[in-house]
C-alpha positions as CSV (number, residue, x, y, z in Angstrom):
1,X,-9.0,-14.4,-0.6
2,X,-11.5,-11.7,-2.0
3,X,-13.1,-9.3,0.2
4,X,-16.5,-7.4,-0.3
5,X,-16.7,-4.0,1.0
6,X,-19.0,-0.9,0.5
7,X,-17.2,2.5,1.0
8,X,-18.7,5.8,3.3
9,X,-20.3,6.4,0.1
10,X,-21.7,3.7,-0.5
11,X,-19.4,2.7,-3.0
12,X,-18.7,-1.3,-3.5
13,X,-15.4,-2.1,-3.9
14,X,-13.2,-6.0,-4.1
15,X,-10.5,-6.4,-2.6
16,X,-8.0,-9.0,-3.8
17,X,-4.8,-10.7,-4.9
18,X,-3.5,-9.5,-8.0
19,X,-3.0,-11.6,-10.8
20,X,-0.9,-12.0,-13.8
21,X,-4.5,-10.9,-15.9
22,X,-4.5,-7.8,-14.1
23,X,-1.5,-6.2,-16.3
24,X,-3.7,-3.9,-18.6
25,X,-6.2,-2.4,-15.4
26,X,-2.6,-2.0,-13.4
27,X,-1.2,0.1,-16.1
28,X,-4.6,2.1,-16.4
29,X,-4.2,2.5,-12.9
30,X,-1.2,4.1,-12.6
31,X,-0.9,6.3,-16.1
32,X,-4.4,8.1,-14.6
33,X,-2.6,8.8,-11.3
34,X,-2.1,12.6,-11.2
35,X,2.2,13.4,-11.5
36,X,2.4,14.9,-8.2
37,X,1.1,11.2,-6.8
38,X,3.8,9.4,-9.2
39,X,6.4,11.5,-8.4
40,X,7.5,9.8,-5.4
41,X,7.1,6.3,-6.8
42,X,10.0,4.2,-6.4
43,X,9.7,2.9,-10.4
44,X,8.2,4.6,-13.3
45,X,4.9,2.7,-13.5
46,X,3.5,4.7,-16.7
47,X,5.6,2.1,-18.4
48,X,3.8,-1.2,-19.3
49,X,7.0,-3.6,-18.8
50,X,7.7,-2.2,-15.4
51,X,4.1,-2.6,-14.6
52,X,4.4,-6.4,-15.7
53,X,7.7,-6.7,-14.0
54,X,5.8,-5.9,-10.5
55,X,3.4,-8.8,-11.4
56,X,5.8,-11.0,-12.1
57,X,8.1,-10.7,-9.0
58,X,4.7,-12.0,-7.2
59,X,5.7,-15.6,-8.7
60,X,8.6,-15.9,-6.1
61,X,6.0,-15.0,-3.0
62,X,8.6,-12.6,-1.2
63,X,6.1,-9.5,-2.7
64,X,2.3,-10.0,-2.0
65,X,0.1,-7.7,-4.0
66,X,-3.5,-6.8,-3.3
67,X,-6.0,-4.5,-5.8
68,X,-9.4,-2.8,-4.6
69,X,-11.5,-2.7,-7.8
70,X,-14.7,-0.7,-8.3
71,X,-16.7,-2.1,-11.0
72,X,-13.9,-3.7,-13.1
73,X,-11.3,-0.4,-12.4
74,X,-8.6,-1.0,-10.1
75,X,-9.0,2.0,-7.6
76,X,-5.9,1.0,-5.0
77,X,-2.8,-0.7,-5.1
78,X,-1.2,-1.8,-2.3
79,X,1.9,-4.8,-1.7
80,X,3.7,-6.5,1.3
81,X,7.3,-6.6,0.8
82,X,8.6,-9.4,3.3
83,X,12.6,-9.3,3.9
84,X,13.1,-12.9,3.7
85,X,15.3,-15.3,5.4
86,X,17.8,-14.0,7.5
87,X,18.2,-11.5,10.3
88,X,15.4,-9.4,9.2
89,X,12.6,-12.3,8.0
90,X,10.3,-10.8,11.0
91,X,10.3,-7.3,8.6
92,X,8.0,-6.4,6.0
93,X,7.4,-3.1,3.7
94,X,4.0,-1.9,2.9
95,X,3.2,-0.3,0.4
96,X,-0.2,1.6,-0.8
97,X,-1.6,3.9,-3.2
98,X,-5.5,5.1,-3.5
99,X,-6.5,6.7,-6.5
100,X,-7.8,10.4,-5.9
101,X,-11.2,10.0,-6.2
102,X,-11.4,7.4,-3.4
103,X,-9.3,9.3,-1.0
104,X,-11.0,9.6,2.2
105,X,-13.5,6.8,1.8
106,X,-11.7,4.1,3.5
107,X,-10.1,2.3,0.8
108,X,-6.6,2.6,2.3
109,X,-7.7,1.6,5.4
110,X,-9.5,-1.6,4.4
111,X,-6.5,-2.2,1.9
112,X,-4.2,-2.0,5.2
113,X,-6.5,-4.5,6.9
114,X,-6.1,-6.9,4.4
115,X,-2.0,-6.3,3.8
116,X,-1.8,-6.7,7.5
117,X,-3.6,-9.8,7.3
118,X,-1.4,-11.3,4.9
119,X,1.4,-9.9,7.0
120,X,0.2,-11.8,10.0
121,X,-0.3,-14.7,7.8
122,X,3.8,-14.3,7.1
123,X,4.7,-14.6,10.7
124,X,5.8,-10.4,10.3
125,X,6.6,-8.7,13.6
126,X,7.6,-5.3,12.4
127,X,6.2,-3.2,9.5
128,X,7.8,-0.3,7.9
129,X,7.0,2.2,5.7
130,X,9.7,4.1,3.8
131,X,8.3,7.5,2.1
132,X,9.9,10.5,0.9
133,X,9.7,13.6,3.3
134,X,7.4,15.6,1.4
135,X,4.7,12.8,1.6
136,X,2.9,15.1,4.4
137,X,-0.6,13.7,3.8
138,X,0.9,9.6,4.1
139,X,3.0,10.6,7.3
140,X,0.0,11.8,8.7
141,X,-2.1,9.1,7.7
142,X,1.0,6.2,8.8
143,X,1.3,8.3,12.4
144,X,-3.0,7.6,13.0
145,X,-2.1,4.0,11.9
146,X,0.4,4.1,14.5
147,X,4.0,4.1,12.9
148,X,6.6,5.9,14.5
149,X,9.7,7.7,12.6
150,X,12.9,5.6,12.8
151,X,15.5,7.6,10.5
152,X,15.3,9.9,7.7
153,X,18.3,9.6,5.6
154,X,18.7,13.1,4.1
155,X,19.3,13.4,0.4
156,X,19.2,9.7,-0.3
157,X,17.3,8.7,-3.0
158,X,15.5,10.7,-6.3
159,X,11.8,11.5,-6.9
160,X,10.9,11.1,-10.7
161,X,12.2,14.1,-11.8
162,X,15.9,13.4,-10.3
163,X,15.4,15.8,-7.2
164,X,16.9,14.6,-4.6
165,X,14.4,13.8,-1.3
166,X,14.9,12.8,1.9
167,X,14.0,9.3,2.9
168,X,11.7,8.8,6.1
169,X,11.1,5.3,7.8
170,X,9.2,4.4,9.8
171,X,7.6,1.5,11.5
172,X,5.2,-0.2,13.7
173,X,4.6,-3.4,15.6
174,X,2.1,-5.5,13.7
175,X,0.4,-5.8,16.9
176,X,0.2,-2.3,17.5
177,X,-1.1,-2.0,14.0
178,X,-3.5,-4.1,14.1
179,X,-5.1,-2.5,17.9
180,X,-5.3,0.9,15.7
181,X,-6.6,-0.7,12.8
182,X,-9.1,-2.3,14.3
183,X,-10.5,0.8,16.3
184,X,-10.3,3.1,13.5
185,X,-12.5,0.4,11.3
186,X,-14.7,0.1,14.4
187,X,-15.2,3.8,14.7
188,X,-16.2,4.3,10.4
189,X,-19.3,3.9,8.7
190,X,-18.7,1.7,6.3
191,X,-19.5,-1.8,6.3
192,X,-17.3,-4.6,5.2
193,X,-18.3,-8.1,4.5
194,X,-16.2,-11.2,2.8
């Protein structure tokens, strides 16, 4: 599954599967992410053999992991998480991250198109998101997309510097995702193509 897309600025991007080839760009990817965007990363990803680890714990299927490239750059990284077998197999955990200087173009929205997609594809009933609470910006943007707070755990995990955060989740219904989705892609400028 690849997918063509030109951004508001008229920006061409692909978006697709990663793959084991894409180690090197990953690690570009995330070492040229400004700290304050790492900090809240669950794994230090400046490190090449965590970097490789993600890519390898696609091999098993239970993580799917998409890239938007620009040129040959990876520009967004984004993964579906699904629970497995058992009582929550109709769960999955997306995950995204846009590189700044494609923030508010419509990568993130057209990378959540496609994770949903797969998500679909996965029989996945619920989505959920799980952010630190000073992530103001990706609340906000989660809340447009339709996700609703479910708990914030207070003081429960670390942000890179061993501080620790509070942890919000939230979900959505795929469903429900999918009828805001599709309105906010309907309402942009950019135009998509496969």
């Amino acid at each position: 599954m690849e997918t063509q897309a030109r951004l508001k600025d008229g920006t061409a991007i692909v978006i697709r599967p990663m793959t084991e080839d894409d180690v090197d760009k990953s690690w570009a990817f995330f070492r040229k992410l400004p700290g304050e965007d790492r900090a809240y990363l669950r794994v230090d990803v400046t490190k090449r053999d965590v970097v490789e680890e993600r890519i390898r714990d696609m091999r098993s299927g239970v993580v799917k992991r998409l890239v938007a490239l620009a040129g040959d750059e990876i520009v967004a990284d984004g993964a579906l998480e699904l629970a497995g077998a058992g009582w929550k197999e109709h769960v999955a955990e997306l995950r995204l991250i846009v590189a700044r200087p494609y923030q508010r173009k419509g990568v993130g929205m057209l990378m959540a198109r496609e994770l949903y997609t797969l998500a679909s594809a996965a029989n996945v009933e619920d989505v959920v998101v799980e952010m630190m609470a000073p992530q103001m910006s990706a609340r906000r943007i989660f809340h447009k997309l339709g996700f609703k707070e479910e708990a914030v755990f207070p003081r429960y995990v670390k942000d890179i510097t061993g501080r620790k955060q509070d942890l919000v989740v939230m979900r959505s219904e795929l469903g429900a995702l999918w009828h805001e989705l599709e309105e906010k892609i309907a309402l942009s400028d950019w135009q998509r193509a496969r």
